[in-house]
N, C-alpha and C positions, 0 to 999 in steps of 0.2 A: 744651514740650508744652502743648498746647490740645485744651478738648471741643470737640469739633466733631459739635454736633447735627444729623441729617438734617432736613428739614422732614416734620411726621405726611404725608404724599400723598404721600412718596416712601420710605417703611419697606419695608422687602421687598424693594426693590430693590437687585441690585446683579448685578456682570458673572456670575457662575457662575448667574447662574439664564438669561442668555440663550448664554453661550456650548458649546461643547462642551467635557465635562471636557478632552480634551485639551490642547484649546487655553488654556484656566485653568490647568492645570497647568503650562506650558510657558510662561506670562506669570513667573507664583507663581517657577519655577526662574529665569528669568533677574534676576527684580528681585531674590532672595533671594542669587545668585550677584553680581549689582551692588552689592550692599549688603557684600559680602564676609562674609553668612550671619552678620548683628548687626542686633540693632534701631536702626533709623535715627535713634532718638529714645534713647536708654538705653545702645547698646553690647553690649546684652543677646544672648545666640545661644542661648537657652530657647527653646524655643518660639513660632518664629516663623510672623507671619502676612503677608496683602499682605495690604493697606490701600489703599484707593483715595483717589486724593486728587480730590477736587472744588472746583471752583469756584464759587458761588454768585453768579447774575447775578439781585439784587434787583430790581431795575423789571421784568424780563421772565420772569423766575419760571424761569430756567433754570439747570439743574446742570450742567456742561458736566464732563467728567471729564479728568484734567489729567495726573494720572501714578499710580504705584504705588508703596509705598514698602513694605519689610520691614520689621514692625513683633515686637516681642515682643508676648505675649499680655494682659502688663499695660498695657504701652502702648495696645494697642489696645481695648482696653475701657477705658480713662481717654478716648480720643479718641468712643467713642460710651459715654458714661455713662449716657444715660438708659437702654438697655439694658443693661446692668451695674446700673444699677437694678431691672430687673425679675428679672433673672439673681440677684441679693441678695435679694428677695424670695421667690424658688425655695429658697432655701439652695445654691445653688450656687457659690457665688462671696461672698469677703468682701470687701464694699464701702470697707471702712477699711483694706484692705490695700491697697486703689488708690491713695483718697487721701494715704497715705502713700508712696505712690511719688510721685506727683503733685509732693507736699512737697518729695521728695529731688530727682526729677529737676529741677524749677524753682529748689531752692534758697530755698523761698517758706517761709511758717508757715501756718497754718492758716484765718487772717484771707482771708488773698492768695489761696487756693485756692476758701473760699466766696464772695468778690465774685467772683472767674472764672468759677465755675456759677453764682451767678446774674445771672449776665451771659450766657451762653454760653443759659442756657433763657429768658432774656427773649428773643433774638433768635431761638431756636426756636418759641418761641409766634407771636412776629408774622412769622415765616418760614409756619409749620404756618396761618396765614387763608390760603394762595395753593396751587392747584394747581401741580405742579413738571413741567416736559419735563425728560425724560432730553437730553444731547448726547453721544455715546458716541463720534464722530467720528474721538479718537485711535486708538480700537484700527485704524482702515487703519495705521498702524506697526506693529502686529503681525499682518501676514500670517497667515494660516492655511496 
């Protein structure tokens, strides 16, 4: 399991705000049904979400989007932390219950987990200097 921070120019985005719910939902069932309805990182079938996976093309500042993966809801707030941060801030969400999953799923200690974030938001900060394109291309695979 890895954070994977968006760069700031590219927060807010993501496929359900351009798609039709239908067509999200019917991405959401088939990757949740591929994943045989467990998080692809954990094994977990709690409450699962898609996750998008991206790619990050550094010299040309583009996200090119790659696949979808069913994630549980821990998982996926460990993969965008900085927002799990702000969510921890609300009182919403316990931020030390992540990194304890973090721990387990990596099999790491506590050391190992903070060089990973702050590794993970060093290359978010010098990601977040550049305007990001979307490349959303994959979705022609999934037909409307």
């Amino acid at each position: 399991m890895t954070i994977e921070l968006i760069p700031e120019s590219a927060w807010g985005e993501n496929l359900r705000k351009y798609l039709p719910k239908k067509v999200w939902d019917r991405i959401r069932k088939e990757v949740f049904k591929k994943s045989g309805y467990k998080c692809a990182i954990c094994g977990s079938s709690e409450k699962l979400q898609c996750h998008e996976v991206w790619e990050f093309d550094d010299e040309n500042h583009i996200l090119k989007l790659k696949d979808f993966m069913a994630l549980c809801e821990k998982c996926h707030l460990v993969k965008h932390f900085g927002m799990a941060g702000v969510l921890a801030s609300e009182g919403k969400i316990n931020l030390e219950e992540l990194v304890r999953h973090f721990m387990r799923v990596n099999n790491c200690d506590r050391k190992t987990f903070e060089e990973h974030k702050r590794e993970a938001f060093k290359k978010f900060h010098e990601r977040s200097r550049y305007e990001w394109l979307l490349d959303i291309s994959v979705l022609k695979t999934y037909n409307n």
